[in-house]
N, C-alpha and C positions, 0 to 999 in steps of 0.2 A: 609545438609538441606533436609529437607524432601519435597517431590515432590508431590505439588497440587496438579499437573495435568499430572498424569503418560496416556502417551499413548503409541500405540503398543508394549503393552504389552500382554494384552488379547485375548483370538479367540473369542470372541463377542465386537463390539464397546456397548458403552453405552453413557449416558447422567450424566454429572458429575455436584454440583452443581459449579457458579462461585465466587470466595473468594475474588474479589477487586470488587471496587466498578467501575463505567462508568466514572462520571465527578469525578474529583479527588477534587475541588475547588468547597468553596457555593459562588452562586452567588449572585453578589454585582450590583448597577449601575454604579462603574466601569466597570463591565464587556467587554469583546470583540465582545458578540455577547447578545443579548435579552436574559430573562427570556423564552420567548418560545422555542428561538433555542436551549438554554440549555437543558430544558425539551423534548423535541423532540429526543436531542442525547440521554439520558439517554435512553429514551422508545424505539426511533426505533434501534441507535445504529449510525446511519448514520446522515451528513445535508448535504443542499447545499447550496453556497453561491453563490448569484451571482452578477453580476458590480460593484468588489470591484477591475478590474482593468480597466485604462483606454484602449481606442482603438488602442491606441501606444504604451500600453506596450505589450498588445494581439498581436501585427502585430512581435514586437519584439522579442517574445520568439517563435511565427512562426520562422520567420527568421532563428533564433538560431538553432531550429530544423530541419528546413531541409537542414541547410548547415553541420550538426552532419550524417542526413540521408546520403549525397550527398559522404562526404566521412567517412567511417568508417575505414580502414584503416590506421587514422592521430587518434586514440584511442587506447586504452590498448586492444589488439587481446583478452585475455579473459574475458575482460566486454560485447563483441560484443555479441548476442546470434540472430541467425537465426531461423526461420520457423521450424517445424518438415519435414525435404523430400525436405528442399527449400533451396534457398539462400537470400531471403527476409530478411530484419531485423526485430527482431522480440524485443526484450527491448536493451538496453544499460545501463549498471548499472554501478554505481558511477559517474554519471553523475556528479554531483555537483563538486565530484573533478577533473571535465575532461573538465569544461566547466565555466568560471566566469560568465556569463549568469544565467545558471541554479542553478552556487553558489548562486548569490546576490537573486535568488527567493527565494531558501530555508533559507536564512536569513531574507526576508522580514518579517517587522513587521507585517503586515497582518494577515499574516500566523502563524509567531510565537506565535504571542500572543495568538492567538486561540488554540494554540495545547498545551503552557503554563497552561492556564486558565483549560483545559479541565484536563489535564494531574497531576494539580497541582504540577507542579516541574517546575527547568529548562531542557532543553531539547536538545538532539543533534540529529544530523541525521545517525540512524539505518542504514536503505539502501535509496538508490534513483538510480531512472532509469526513462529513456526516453521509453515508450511502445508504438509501432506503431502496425497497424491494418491492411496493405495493401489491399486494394483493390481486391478482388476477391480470393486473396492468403490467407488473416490474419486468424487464427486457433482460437481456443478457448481457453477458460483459463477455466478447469475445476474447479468445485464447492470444496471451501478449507475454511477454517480459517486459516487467518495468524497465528496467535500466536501459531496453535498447532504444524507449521511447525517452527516457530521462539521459539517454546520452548523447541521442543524433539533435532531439529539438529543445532540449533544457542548458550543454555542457557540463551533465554532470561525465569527471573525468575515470573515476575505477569505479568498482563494485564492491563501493564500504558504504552501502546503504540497506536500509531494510525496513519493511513495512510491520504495522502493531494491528491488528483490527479487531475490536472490542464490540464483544456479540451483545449487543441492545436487546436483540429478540432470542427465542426458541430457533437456531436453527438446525433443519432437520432433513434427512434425506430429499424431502420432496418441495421443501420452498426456495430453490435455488440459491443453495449452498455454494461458498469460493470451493472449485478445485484447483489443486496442484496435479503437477507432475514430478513426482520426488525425484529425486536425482538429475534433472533437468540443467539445474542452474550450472551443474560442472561443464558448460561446454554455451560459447555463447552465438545464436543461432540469427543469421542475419536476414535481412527483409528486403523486399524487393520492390521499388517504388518511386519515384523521386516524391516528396515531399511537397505537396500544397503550399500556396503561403496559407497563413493563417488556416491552419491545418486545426488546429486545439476548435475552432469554432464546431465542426463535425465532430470530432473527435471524442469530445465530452460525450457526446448520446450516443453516438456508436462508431466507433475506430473502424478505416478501411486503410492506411495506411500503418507501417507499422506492425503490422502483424503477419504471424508465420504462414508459411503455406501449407498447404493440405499434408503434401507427402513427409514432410522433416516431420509435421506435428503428427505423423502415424507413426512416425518412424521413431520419435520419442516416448509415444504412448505405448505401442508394443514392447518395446523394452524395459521401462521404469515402471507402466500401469500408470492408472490416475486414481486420485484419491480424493476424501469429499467430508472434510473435517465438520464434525455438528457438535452443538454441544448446547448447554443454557446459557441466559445472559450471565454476562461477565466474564464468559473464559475469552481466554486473548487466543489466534490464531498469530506468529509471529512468523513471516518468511524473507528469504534472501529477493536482492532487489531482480535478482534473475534467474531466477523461477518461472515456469510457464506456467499458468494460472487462468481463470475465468469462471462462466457463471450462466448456469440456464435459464430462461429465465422462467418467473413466478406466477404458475397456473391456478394455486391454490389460493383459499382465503384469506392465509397464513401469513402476513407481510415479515419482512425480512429486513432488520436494519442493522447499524454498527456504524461505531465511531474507527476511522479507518487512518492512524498516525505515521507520514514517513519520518525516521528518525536517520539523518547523512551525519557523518565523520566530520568536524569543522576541519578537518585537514583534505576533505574532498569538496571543497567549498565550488560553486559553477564556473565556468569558464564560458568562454563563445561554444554555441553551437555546432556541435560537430556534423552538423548533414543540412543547417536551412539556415539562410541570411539571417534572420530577426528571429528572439528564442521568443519562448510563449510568455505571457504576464507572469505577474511576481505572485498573481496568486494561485497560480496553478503551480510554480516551481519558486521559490524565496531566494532573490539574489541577494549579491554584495557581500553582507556580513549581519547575517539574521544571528541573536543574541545567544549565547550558549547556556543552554537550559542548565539552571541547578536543581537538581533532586529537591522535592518539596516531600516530605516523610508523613504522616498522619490520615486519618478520615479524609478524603476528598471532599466530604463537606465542610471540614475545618477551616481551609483558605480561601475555598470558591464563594463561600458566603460570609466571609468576613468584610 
């Protein structure tokens, strides 16, 4: 198959055009979400939704979360990923399959349908991970696009993915908040590098390959601006999988968490690696034929603790 989107390959990155489309689905008044929110994803790339849970399910997937924080140990030792120089936790991936809490979320109709509708397919979940922010310790998440990291070391093949991240804490201008760069995603920006083996070992605490260079990422910011979405627990931040994005990090005493869902197109199911011999584990990226999620409708406390 010939590769769209070849990166580090080159010693100059460049600006490539993008060959799928945003919303995969024309919108109807069935819809999930309005005619604006739809057009809004398309244009910025990003939304946000918010009080589409109630107060006890937010208290709920609290719960859930900090009893996952409390002990990491009673988890898969290589899903756990610490601080860069700490012992802090810093994401926990496959969450969903570590946790019926955080499964029955990522099954929520809520959510699915949203990422359905957008995605125009059915859908399974890619990766999922709990991402906390600690308090005075929590680091940054350098400026990336999913997809060019999910596309050169995972084979995921087009741009019918898209990330869900469900705000656990208060976040607020100053406890390092996700930024976007709206309008970013329409153009897909390549990196300059060859790739490590076993590249995902660093990677997890803080990326040096794989990411944009200073001048494209001035030259995106100047034009689109960046933006720096807060909100209370429970609203969902939703974005395209190629979006530049990242995260300051967290000076205050303010910790910053969220349950953070990819949801892939099963018709964009992996393939080989487009940029490095061996792709990363299954639990960073979900190969083969990971299960297609059915909408589960009611209370999230209704099926997670049945």
């Amino acid at each position: 198959m010939k590769d769209l989107y070849p990166s580090r390959h080159a010693d100059m990155a460049e600006f490539l055009p993008r060959h799928d489309p945003v919303v995969h689905a024309d919108w109807s008044a069935g819809a999930p979400i309005s005619r604006d929110q739809a057009d809004a994803f398309e244009r910025d790339g990003y939304l946000v939704l918010e009080d589409i849970f109630s107060d006890a399910e937010v208290a709920f997937l609290q719960h859930e979360a900090r009893k996952l924080l409390a002990d990491p140990d009673a988890l898969e030792a290589e899903t756990v990923i610490t601080e860069p120089g700490g012992k802090e936790v810093r994401s926990i991936f496959r969450i969903h399959a570590q946790s019926r809490v955080i499964e029955r979320l990522a099954a929520d109709s809520r959510l699915v349908g949203v990422a359905r509708f957008l995605l125009g397919d059915d859908v399974y979940i890619h990766q999922s991970r709990l991402n906390y922010k600690p308090g005075f310790q929590g680091k940054e998440f350098y400026w990336h696009s999913d997809f060019e990291t999910w596309h050169v070391e995972d084979g995921m093949p087009r741009m019918r993915a898209l990330s869900m991240s469900v705000l656990l804490a208060e976040n607020t201008p100053h406890n390092g908040p996700l930024m976007l760069i709206p309008g970013s995603h329409r153009q897909y920006l390549t990196c300059v590098g060859e790739t490590p083996e076993d590249h995902y070992r660093q990677s997890l605490k803080r990326q040096e390959y794989g990411v944009p260079d200073e001048d494209s990422l001035a030259e995106l910011a100047h034009h689109h601006g960046i933006v720096a979405p807060t909100g209370k627990p429970g609203s969902v931040v939703i974005f395209d999988c190629n979006i530049m994005h990242g995260s300051n990090g967290n000076i205050t005493p303010f910790p910053r968490a969220n349950a953070f869902l990819v949801y892939n197109a099963v018709s964009n199911r992996l393939e080989a690696p487009f940029g490095v011999d061996r792709p990363r584990p299954a639990f960073i990226a979900a190969r083969g034929e990971p299960p297609v999620i059915t909408p589960i409708s009611g209370p999230l406390m209704q099926e997670a603790l049945a």
